[in-house]
N, C-alpha and C positions, 0 to 999 in steps of 0.2 A: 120839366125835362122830358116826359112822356111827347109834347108835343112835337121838340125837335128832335127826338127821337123817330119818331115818323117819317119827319121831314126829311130826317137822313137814311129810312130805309127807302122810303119811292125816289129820293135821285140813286141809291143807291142798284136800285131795281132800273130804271133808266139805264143805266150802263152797263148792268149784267145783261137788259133786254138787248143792247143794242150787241154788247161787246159778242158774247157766245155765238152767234150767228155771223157775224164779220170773220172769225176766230176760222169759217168754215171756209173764206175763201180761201185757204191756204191749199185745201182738196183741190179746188180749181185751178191754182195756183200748180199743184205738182203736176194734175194732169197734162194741164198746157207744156209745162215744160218735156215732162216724158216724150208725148208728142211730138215735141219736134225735135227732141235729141232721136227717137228713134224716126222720123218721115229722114231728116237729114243722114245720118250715121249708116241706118240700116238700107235705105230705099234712095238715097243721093238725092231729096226733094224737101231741101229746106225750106222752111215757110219765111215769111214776109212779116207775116204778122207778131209770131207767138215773143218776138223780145220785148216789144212796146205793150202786151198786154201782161207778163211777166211781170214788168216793172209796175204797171200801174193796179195790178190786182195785189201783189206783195204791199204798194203804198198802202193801198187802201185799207188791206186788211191791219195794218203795222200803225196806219192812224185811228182808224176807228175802235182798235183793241185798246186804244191809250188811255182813255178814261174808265174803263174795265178792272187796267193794267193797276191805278190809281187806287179803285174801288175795292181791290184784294190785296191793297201795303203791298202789292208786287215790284215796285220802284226800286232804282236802286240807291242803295242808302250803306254809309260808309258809319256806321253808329256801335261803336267800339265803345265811345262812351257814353253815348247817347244812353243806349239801354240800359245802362249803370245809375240812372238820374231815374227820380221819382216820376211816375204819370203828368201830376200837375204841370211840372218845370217842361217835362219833353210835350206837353201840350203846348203851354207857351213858348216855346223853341219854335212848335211847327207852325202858331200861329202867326208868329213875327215873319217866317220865311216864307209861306203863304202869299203876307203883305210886300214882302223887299223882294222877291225874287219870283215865284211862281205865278201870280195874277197881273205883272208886267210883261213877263214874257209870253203869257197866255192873249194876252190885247192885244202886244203885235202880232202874235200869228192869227191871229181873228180877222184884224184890219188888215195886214200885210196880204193873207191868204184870199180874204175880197177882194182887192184889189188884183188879186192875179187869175181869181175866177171871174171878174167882171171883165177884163181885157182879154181873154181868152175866149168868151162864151162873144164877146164884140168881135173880135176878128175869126171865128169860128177855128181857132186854133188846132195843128194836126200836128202831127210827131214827122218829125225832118228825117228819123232815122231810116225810113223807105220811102220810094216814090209813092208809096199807098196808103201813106203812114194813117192807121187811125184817130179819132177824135181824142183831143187832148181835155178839155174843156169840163166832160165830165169828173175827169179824174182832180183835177184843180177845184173845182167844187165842194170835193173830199175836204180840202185842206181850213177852209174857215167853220164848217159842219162840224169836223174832228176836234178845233179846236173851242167851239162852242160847249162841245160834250163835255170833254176833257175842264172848261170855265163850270160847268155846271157843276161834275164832280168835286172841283174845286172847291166848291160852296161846300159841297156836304162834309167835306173834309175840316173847314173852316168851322161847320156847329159842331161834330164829331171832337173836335180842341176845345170849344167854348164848352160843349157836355164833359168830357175830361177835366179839367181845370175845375169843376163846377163838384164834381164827385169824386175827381181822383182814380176813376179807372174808365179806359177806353169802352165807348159801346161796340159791339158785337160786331163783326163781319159778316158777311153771309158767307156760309161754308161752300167751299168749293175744292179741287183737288190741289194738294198741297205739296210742298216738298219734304220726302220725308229727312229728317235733321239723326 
């Protein structure tokens, strides 16, 4: 157990490395918007730009937080009875669901989202919503990356139920800030 134990703290460090710092384009994210509510509002000189990177800095930060999201049980989870069942059983629940539901849906957006990064970065893809409209291609890029991370997570979540099931109590999170209940 010790070993995958490990194994589930450096993917689990993987996604706090990547997610906490993603987490900051949201600063970017306001500023831009500020920006041009006040060049537009205050100064009658709206920009061009700031809607199409609004959107793609929000994406980004909103997908590359997803496996982070993952890593801290932050999901949302409808578990009225769930939490009423012993560790082992709610291991084996999450494992089965894992399998029928989250590592499927994880491979299409993996393959789906390659495919829309490889056709985008081929026609050097740009956002329609202005005649100037920025490069789109990067931001599509995000989407098979995000859901790599988010498949990786996935894994560690997968030994995290096999260690469960194996001992009967969940391993450790990494502490981070919490809701307080």
């Amino acid at each position: 157990m010790p070993r995958l134990q490990k194994v589930i703290k450096a993917i689990d460090s993987i996604s706090t490395w990547i997610g906490i710092p993603s987490s900051w384009l949201n600063m970017v994210l306001t500023f831009v918007v500020c920006y041009d509510v006040t060049a537009r509002y205050l100064f009658n000189a709206p920009t061009d730009w700031a809607f199409d990177y609004a959107i793609q800095l929000y994406g980004t930060a909103f997908m590359l937080c997803g496996a982070y999201a993952l890593a801290q049980n932050n999901h949302v989870r409808c578990d009225m009875v769930y939490r009423l069942l012993p560790v082992r059983i709610q291991a084996a629940i999450d494992l089965a669901m894992y399998f029928i539901f989250f590592f499927p849906g994880i491979i299409a957006l993996v393959w789906s989202g390659y495919r829309f990064a490889e056709t985008s970065w081929r026609f050097g893809e740009r956002s329609v919503a202005v005649p100037s409209g920025p490069p789109i291609y990067f931001f599509k890029t995000v989407i098979p990356i995000a859901g790599a991370l988010i498949a990786l997570q996935g894994i560690g979540e997968l030994l995290r139920c096999v260690v469960a099931m194996k001992t009967g109590v969940w391993p450790e999170r990494f502490e981070d800030v919490q809701e307080a209940v």
